[in-house]
Each structure stands twice: as structure tokens, then as C-alpha cells.
Backbone and ligand atoms as CSV (ligand in chain L), in Angstrom:
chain,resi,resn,atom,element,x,y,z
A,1,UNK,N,N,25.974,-1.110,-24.288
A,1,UNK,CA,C,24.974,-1.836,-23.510
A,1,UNK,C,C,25.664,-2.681,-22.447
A,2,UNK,N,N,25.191,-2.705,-21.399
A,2,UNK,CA,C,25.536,-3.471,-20.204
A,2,UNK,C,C,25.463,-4.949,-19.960
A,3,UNK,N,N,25.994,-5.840,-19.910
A,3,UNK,CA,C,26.348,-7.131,-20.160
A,3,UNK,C,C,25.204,-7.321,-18.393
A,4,UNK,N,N,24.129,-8.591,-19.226
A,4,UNK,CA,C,23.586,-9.003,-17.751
A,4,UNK,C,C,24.514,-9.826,-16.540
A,5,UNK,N,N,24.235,-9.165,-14.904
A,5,UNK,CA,C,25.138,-9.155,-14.463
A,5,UNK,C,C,24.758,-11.203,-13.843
A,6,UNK,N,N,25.577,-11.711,-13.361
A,6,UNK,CA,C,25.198,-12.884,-12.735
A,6,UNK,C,C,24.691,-12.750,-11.209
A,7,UNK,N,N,23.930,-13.597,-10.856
A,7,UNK,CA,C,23.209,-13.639,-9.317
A,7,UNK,C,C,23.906,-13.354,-8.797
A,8,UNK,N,N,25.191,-13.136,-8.511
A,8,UNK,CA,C,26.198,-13.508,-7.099
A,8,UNK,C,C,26.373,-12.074,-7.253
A,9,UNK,N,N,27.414,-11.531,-8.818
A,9,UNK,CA,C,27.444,-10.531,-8.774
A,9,UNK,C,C,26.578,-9.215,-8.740
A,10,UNK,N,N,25.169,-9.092,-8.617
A,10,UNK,CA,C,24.214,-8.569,-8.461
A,10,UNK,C,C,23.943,-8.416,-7.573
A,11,UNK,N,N,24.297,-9.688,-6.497
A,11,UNK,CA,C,23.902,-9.609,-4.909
A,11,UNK,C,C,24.675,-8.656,-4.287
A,12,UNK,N,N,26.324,-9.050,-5.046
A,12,UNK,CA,C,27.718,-8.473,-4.258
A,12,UNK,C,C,27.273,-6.503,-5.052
A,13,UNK,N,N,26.914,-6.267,-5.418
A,13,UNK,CA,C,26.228,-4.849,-5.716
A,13,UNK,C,C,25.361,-4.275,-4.926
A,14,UNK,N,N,23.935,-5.417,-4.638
A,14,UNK,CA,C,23.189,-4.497,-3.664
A,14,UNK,C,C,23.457,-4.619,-2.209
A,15,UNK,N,N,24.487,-5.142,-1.774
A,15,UNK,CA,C,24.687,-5.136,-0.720
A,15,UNK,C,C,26.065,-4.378,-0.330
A,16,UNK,N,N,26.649,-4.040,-1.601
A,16,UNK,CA,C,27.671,-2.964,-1.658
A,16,UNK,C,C,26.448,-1.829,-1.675
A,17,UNK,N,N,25.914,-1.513,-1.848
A,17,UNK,CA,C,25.307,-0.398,-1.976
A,17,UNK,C,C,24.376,-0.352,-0.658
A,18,UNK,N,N,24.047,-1.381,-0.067
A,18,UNK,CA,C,23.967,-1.316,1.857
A,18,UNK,C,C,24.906,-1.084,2.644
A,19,UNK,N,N,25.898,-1.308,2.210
A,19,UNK,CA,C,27.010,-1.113,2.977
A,19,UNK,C,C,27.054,0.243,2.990
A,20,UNK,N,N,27.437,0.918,1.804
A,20,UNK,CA,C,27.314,2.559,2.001
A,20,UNK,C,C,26.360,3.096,2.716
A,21,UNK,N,N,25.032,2.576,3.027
A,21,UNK,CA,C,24.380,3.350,3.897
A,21,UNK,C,C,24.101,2.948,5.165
A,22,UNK,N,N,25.594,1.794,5.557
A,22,UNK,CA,C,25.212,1.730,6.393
A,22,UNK,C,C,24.324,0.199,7.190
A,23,UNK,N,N,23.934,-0.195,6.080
A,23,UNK,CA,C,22.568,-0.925,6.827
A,23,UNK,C,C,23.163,-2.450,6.056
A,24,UNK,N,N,24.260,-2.927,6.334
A,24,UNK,CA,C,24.555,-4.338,5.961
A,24,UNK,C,C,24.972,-5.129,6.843
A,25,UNK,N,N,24.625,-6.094,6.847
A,25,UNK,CA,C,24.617,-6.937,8.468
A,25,UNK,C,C,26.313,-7.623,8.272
A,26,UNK,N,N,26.505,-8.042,9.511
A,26,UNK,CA,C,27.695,-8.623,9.372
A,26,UNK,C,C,28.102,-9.722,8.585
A,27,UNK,N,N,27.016,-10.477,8.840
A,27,UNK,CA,C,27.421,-11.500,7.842
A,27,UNK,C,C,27.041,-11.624,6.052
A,28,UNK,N,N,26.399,-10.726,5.966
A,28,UNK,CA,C,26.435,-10.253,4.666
A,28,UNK,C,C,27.525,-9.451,4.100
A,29,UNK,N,N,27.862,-8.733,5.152
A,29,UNK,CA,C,29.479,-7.954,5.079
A,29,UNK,C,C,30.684,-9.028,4.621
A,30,UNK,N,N,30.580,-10.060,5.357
A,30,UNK,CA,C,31.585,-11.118,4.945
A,30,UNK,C,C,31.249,-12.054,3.930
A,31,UNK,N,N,30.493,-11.874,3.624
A,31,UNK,CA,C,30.099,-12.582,1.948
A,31,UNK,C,C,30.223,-11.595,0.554
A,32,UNK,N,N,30.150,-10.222,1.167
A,32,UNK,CA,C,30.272,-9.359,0.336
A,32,UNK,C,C,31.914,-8.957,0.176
A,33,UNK,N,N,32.741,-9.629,1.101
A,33,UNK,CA,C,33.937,-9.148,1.347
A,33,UNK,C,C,34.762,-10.558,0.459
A,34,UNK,N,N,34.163,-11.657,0.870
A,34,UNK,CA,C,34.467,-12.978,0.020
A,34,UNK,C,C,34.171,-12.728,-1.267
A,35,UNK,N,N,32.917,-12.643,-1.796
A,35,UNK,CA,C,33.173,-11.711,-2.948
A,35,UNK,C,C,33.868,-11.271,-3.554
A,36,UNK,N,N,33.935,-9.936,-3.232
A,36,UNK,CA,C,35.138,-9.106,-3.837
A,36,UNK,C,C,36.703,-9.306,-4.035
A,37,UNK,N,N,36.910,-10.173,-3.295
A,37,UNK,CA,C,38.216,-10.888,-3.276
A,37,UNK,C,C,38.411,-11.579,-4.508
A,38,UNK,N,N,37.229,-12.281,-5.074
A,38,UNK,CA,C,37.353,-13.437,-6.188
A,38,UNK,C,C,37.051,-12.674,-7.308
A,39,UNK,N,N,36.187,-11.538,-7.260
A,39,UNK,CA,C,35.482,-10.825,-8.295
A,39,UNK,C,C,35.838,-9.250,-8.513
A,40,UNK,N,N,37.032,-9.241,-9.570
A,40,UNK,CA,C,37.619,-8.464,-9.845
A,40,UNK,C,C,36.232,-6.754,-10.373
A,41,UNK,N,N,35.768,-7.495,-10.619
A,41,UNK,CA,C,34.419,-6.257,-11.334
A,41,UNK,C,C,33.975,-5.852,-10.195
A,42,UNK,N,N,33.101,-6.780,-9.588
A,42,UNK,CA,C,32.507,-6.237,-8.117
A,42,UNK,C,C,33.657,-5.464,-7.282
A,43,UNK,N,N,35.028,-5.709,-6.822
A,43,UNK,CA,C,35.590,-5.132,-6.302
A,43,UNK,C,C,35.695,-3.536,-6.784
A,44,UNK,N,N,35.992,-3.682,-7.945
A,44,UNK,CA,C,36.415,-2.100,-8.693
A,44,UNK,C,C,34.675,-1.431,-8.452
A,45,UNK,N,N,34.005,-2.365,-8.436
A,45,UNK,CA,C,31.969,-1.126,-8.302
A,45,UNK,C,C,32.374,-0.693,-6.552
A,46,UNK,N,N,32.436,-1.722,-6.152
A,46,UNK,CA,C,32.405,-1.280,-4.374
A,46,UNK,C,C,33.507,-0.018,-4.441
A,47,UNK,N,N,34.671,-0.481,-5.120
A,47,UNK,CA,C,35.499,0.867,-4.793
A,47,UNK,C,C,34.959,2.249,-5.393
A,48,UNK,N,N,34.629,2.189,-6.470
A,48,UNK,CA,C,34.049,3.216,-7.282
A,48,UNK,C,C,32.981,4.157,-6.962
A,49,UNK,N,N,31.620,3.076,-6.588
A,49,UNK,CA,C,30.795,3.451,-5.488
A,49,UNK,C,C,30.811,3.869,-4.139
A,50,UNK,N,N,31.863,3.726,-3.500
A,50,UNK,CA,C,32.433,4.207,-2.454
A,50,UNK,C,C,32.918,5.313,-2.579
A,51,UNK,N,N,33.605,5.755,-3.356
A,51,UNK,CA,C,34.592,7.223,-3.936
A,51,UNK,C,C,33.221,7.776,-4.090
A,52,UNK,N,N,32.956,7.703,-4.806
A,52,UNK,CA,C,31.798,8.852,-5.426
A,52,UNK,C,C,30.400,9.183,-4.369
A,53,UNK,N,N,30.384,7.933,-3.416
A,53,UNK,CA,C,29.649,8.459,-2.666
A,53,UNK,C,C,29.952,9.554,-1.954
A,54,UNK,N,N,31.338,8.936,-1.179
A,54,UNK,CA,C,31.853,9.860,-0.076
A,54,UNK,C,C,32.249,11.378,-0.549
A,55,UNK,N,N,32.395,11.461,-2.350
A,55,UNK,CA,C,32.840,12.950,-2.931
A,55,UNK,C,C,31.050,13.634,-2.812
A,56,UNK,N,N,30.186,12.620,-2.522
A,56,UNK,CA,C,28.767,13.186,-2.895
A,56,UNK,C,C,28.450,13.693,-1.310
A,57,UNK,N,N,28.918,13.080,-0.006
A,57,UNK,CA,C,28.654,13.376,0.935
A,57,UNK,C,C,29.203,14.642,1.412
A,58,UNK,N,N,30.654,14.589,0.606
A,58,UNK,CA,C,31.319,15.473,0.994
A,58,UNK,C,C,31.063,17.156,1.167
A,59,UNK,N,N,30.347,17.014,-0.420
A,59,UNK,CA,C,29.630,18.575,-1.054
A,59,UNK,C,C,28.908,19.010,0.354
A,60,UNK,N,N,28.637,20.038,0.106
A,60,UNK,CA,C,27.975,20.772,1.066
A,60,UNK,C,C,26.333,20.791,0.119
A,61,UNK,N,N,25.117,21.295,1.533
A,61,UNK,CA,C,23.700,20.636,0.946
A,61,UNK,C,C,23.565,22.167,0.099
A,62,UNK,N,N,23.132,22.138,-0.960
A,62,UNK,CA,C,22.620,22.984,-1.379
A,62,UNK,C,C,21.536,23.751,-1.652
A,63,UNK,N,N,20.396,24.733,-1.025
A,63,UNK,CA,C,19.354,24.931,-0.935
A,63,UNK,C,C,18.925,25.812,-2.287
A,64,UNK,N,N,17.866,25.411,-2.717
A,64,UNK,CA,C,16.985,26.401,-4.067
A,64,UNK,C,C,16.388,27.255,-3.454
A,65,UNK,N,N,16.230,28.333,-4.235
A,65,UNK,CA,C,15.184,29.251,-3.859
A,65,UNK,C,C,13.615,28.782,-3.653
A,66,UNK,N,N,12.727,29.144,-3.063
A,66,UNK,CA,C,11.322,28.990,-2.938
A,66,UNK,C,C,10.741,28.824,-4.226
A,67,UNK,N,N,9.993,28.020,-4.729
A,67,UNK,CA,C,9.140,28.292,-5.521
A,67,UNK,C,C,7.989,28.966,-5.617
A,68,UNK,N,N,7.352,29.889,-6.184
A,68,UNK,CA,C,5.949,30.739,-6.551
A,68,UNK,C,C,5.327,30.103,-7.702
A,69,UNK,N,N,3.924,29.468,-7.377
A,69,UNK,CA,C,2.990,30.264,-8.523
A,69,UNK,C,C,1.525,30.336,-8.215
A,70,UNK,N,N,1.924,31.380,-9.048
A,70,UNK,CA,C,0.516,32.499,-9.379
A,70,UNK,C,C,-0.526,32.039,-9.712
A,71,UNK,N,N,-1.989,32.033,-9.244
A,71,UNK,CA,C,-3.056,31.496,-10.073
A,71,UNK,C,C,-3.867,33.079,-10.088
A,72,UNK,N,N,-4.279,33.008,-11.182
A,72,UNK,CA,C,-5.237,34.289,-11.349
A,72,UNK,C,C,-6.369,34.047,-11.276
A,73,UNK,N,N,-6.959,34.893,-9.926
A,73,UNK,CA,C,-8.219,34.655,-10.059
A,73,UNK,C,C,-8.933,35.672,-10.591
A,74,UNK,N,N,-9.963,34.508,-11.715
A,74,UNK,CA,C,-11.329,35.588,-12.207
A,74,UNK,C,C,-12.640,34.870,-11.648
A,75,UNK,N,N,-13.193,36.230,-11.649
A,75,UNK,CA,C,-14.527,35.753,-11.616
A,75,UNK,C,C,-15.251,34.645,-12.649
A,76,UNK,N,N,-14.969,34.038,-13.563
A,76,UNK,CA,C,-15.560,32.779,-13.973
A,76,UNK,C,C,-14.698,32.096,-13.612
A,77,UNK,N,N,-13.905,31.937,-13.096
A,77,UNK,CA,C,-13.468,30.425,-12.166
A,77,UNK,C,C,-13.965,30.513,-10.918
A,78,UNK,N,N,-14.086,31.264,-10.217
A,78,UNK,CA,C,-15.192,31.186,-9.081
A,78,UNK,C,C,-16.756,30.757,-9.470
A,79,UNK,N,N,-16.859,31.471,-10.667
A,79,UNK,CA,C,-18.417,30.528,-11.215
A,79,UNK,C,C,-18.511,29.271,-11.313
A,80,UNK,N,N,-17.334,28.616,-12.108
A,80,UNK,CA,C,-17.074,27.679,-12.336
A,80,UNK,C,C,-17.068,26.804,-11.009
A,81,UNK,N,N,-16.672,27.207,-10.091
A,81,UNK,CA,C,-16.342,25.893,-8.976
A,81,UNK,C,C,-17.439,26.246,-8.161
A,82,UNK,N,N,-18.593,27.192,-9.062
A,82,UNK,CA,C,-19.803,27.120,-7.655
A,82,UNK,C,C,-20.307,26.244,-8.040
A,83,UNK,N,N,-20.399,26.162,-9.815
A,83,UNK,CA,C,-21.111,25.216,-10.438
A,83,UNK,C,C,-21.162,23.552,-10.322
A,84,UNK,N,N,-19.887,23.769,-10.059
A,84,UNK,CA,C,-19.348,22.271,-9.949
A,84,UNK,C,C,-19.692,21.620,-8.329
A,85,UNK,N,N,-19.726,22.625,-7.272
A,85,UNK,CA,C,-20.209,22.656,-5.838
A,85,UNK,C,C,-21.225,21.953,-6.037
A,86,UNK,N,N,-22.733,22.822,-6.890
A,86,UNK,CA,C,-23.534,22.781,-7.028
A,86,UNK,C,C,-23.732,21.108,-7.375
A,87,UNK,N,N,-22.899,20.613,-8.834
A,87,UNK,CA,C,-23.096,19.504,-8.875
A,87,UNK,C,C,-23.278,18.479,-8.555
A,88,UNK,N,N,-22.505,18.339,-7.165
A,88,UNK,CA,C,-21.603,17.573,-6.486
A,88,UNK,C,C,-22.409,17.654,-5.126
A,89,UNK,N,N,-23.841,18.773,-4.891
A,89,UNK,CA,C,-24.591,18.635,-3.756
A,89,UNK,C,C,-25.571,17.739,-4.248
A,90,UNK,N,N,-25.955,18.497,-5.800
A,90,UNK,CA,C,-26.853,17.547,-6.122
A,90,UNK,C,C,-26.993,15.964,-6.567
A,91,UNK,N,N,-25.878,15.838,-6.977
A,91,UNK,CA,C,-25.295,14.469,-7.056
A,91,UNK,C,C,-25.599,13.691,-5.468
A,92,UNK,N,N,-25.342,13.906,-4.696
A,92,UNK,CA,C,-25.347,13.211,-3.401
A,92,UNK,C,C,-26.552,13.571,-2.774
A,93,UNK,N,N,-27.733,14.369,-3.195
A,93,UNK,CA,C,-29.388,14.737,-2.610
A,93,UNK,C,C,-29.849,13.267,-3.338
A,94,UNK,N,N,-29.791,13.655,-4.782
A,94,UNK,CA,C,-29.906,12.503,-5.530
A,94,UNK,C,C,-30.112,11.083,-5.056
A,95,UNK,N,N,-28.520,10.753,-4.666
A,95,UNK,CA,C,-28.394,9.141,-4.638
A,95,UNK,C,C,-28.728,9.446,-2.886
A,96,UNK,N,N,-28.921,9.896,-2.283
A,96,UNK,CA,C,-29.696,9.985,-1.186
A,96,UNK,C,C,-31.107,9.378,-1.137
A,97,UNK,N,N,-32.082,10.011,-2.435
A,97,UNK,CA,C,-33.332,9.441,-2.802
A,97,UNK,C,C,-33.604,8.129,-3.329
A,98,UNK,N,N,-32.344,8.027,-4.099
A,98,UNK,CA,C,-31.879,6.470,-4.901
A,98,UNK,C,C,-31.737,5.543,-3.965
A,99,UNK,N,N,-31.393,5.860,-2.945
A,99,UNK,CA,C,-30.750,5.026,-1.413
A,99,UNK,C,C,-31.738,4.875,-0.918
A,100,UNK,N,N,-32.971,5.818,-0.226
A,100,UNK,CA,C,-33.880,5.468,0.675
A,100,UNK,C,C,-35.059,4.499,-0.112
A,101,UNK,N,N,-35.098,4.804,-1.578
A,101,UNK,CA,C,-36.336,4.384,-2.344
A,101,UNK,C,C,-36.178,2.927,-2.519
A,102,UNK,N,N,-34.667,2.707,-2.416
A,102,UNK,CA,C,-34.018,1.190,-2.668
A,102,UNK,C,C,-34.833,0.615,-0.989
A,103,UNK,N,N,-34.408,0.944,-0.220
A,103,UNK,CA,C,-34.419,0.466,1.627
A,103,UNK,C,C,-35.661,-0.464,1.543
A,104,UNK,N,N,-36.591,0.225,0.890
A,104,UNK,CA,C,-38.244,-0.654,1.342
A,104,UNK,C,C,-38.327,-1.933,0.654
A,105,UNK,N,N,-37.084,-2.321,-0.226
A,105,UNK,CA,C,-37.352,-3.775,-0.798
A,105,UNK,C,C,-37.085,-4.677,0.349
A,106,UNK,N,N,-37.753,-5.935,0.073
A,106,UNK,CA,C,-38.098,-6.535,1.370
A,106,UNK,C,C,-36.517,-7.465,1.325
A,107,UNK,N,N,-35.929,-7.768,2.622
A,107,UNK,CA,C,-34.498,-8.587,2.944
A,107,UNK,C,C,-34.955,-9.415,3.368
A,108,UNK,N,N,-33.916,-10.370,2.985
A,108,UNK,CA,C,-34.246,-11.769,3.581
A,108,UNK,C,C,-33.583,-11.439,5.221
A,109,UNK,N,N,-33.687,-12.752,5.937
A,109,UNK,CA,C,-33.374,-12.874,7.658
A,109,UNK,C,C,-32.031,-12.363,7.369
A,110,UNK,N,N,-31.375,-13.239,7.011
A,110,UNK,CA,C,-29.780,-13.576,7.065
A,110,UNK,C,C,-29.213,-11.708,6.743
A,111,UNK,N,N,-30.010,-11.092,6.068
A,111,UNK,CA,C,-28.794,-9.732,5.706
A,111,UNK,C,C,-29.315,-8.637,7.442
A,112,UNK,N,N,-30.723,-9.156,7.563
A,112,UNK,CA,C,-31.169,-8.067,8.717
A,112,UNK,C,C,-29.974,-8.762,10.022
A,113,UNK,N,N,-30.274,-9.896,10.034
A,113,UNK,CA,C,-29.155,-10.472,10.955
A,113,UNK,C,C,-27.845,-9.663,11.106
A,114,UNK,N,N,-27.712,-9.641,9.978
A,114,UNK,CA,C,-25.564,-9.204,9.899
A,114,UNK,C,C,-25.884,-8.280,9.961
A,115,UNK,N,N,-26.990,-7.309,9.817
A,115,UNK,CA,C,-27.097,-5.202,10.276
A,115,UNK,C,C,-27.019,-5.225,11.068
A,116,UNK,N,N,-27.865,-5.876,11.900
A,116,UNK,CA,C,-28.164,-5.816,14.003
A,116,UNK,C,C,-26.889,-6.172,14.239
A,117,UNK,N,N,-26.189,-7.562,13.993
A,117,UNK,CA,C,-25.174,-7.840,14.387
A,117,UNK,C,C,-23.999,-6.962,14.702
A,118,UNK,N,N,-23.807,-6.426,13.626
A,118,UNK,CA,C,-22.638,-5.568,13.224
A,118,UNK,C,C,-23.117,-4.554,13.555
A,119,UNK,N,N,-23.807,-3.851,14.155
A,119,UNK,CA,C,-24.590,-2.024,14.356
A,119,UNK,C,C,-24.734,-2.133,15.689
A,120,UNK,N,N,-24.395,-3.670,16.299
A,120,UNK,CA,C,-24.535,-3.376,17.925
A,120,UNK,C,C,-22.887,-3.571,18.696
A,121,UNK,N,N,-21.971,-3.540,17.634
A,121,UNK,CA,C,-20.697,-3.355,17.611
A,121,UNK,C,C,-20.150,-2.258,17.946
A,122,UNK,N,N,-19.265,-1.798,18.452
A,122,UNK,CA,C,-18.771,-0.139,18.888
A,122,UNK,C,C,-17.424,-0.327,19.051
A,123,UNK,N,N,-16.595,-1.356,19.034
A,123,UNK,CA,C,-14.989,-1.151,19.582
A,123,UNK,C,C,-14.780,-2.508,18.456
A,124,UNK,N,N,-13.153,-2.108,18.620
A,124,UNK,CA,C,-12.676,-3.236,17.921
A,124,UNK,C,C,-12.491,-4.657,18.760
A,125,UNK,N,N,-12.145,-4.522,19.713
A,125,UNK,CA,C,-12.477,-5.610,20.466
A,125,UNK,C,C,-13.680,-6.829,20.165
A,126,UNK,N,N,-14.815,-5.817,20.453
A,126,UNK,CA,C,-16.491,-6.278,20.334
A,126,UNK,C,C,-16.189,-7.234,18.889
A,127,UNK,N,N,-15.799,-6.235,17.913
A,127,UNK,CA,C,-15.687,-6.839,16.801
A,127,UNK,C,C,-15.184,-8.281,16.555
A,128,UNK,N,N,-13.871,-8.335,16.934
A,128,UNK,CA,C,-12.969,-9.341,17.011
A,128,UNK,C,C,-13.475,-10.597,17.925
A,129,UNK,N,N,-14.213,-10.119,18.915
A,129,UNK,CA,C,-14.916,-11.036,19.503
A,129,UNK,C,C,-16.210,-11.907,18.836
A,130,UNK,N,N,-16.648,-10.924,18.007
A,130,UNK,CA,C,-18.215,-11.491,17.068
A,130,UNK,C,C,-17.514,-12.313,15.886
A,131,UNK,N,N,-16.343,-11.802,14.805
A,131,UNK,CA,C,-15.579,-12.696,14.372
A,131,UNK,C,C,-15.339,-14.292,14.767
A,132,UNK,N,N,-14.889,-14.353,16.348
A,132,UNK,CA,C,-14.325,-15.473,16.785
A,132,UNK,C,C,-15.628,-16.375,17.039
A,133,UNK,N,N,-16.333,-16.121,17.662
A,133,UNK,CA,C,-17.954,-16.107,18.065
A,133,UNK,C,C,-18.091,-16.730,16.510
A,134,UNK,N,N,-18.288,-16.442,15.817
A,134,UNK,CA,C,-19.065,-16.470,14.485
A,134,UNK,C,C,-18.333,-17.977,14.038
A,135,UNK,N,N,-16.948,-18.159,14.460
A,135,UNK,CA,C,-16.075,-19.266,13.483
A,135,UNK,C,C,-16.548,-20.412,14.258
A,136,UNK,N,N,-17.111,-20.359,15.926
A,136,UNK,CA,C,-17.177,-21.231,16.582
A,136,UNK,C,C,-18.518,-22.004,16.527
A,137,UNK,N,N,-19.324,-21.356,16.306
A,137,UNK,CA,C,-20.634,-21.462,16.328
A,137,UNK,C,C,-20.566,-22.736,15.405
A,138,UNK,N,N,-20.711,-24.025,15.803
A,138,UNK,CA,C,-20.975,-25.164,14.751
A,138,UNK,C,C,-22.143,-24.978,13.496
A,139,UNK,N,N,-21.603,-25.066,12.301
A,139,UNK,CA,C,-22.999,-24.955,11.136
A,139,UNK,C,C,-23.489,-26.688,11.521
A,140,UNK,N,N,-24.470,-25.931,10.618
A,140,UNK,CA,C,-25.705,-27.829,10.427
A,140,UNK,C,C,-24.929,-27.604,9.022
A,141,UNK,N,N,-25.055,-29.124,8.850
A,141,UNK,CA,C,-24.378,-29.764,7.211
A,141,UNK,C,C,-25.275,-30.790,7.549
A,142,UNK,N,N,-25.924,-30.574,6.214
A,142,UNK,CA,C,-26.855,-32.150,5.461
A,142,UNK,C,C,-26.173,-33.385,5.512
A,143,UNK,N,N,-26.543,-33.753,6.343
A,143,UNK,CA,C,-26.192,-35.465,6.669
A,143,UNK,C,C,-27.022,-36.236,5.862
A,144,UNK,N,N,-28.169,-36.138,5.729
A,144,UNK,CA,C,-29.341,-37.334,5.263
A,144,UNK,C,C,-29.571,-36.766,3.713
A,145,UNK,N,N,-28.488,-36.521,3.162
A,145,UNK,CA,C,-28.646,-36.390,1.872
A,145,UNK,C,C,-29.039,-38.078,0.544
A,146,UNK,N,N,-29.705,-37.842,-0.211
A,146,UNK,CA,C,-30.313,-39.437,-0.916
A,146,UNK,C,C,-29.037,-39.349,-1.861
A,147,UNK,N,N,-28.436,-40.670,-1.813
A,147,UNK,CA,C,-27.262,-41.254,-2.586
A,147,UNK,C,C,-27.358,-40.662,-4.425
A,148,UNK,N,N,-28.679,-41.062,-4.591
A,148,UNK,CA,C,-29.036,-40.697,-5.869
A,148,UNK,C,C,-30.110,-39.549,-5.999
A,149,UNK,N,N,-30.147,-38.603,-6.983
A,149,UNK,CA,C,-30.757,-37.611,-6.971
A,149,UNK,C,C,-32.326,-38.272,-7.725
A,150,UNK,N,N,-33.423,-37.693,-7.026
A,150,UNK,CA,C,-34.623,-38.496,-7.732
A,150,UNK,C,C,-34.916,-37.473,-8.718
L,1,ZN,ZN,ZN,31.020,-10.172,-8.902
């Protein structure tokens, strides 16, 4: 089992392991280099990790053959996915009827408001503009509220 490593030395790892690809900034380079100087373990991973990368770069890429597979088609799996078609039209005729039968309950102002509002919108702009519009617009707040509730 692997002994937990300490912050510093954990850091001096993943940034050894940026370094190999490349993508470690300079001054992380020199903290990672201060490091390794003091930290006999981290030094031997950077070296180690380094070897084995560069033996991994070295290989040449190796390509697999294509993969195949086969599905057999029968005629009851074509039944099957008419059936399920089928389901899946009627499912959505359905909540189509569920949807319009809902519409005729009566809305208060405030939701017809935000439909018009938002349905006379077409760009993102417009949008962003009704947003800003909306934050500016001062609310009323109850001022003449009674100290004590009667
Ligand atoms: Zn270390």
C-alpha cells in the first residue's frame, strides 16, 4: 500500500506530470525544480516518469483492426419497434389533449403578463434587454404597514 503522499509532494507530481506534456508554466517549473532538489522521492518519480514516457512516445502508434457487429434482423424486431413507434405517437396525441384541456383554467394577470412578455421576444438581445428593463423598473414596497398586527 502506498504511503499518503504530503501537499508539496503531490503538487511536485502533478506538475511533473505537466511538465511532460508540456503545459507547465515557468514558474511552476522552478518550484518544481526547487523541489526536486530537496526531495529525493519526487526527484526519482520525475525521472522515472520521464523515462517511461519518452519509451511510450517512442513506440510507434499502433492501429486495430475495424470492429463489426452484426445485428440480425427479424421480422419481430421490426414489430417490435413499430409497436413501440406506435407508443410513443400515442403518448404525445395524449398529453397533447392533457395540455389543451389544462389551457382553459382561468390565469391570473401576472402569468398572461410574462407569456406576452416573453412571446414578443425574438433575439437574444431583445431578451437581455427585457431582463435589464425588468431589474430597473422600481417595485412598490408597503410603507404604511400598522406597527402591530390587529
Ligand atoms: Zn516530494
Amino acid at each position: 500500500m502506498m504511503e499518503p503522499l504530503g501537499q508539496l509532494c503531490a503538487r511536485a507530481r502533478f506538475w511533473a506530470s505537466l511538465r511532460l506534456d508540456g503545459e507547465l508554466s515557468e514558474l511552476e517549473g522552478a518550484l518544481l525544480d526547487a523541489h526536486t532538489a530537496r526531495c529525493a522521492d519526487c526527484a526519482e518519480f520525475l525521472a522515472s516518469s520521464g523515462a517511461a514516457t519518452s519509451l511510450l512516445r517512442a513506440e510507434p502508434l499502433v492501429s486495430h483492426a475495424p470492429i463489426r457487429v452484426t445485428v440480425p434482423r427479424s421480422p419481430q424486431r421490426v414489430l417490435v419497434g413499430a409497436a413501440a413507434a406506435a407508443v410513443v405517437v400515442g403518448a404525445a396525441v395524449l398529453g397533447g389533449l392533457v395540455d389543451n384541456s389544462s389551457s382553459h383554467s382561468p390565469k391570473t394577470e401576472a402569468s398572461r403578463a410574462n407569456v406576452a412578455s416573453v412571446g414578443s421576444v425574438e433575439t437574444a438581445d431583445e431578451l437581455r434587454r427585457l431582463r435589464r428593463v425588468g431589474l430597473l423598473i422600481p417595485r412598490w414596497l408597503p410603507r404604511d404597514l400598522p406597527s402591530e398586527p390587529s
